[in-house]
C-alpha positions in Angstrom: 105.0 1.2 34.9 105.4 3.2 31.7 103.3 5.1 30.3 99.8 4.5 29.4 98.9 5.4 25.9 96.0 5.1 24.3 96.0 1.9 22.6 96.5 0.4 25.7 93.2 1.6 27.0 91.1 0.7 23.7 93.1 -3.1 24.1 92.0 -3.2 27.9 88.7 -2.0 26.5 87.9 -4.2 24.2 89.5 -7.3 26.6 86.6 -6.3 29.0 84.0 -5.6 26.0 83.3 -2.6 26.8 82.6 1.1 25.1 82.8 4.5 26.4 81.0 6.0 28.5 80.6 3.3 31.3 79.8 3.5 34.8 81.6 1.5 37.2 79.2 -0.9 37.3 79.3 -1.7 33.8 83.1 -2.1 34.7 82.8 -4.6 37.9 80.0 -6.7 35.8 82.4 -6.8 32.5 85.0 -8.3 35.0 82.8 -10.6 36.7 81.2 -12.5 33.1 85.3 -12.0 31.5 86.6 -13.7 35.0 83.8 -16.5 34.7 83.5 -16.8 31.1 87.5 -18.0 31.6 87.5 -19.3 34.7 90.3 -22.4 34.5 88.3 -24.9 36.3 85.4 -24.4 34.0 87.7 -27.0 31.4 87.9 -29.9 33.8 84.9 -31.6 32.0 85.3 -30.4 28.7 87.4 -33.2 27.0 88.7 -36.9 28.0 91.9 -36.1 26.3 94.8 -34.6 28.7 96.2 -33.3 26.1 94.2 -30.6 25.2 92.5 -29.9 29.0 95.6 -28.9 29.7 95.9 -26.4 26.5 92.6 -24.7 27.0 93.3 -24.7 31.0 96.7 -22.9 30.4 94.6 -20.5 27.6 91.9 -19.6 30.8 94.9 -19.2 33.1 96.4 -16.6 30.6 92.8 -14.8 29.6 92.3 -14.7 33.4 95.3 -12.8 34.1 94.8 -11.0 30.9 91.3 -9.5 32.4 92.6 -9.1 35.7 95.9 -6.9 34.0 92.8 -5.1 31.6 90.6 -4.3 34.7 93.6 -3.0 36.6 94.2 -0.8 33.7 90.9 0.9 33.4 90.5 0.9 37.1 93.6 3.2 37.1 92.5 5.7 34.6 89.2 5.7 34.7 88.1 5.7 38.4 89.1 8.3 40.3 91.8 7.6 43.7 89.8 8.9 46.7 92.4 7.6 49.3 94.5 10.8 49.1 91.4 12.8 50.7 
């Protein structure tokens, strides 16, 4: 991976809605609502027309993997590694 600058965070920041300081609590729960919020299967009822299910299902897919890539992100710089101890 390259480097990390700070636009990245404040992109993966705002992806997750959230503002510093956070605890990682705040973190876990701004994943949790993101991850159901666009959970794919949540569009399986929206609409009769195939058509666009399969447009906003595609959308979730990407904004899931989008929140997932965010949280990774902040996980990375903002929660310290304690595995090396």
């Amino acid at each position: 991976m390259d480097s990390i600058t700070e636009q990245d965070i404040a992109h993966a920041l705002d992806i997750l809605g959230l503002t510093l300081p956070f605890t990682t609590e705040d973190l876990e729960r701004a994943k949790r609502v993101q991850l159901y919020t666009w959970n794919p299967t949540r569009y399986a009822g929206l609409t009769n027309n195939p058509a666009q299910y399969m447009q906003q299902f595609r959308k979730a897919e990407d904004m899931t993997r989008t929140v997932e890539a965010a949280y990774a992100l902040i996980s990375a710089v903002f929660i310290p590694d304690d595995s090396g101890q």
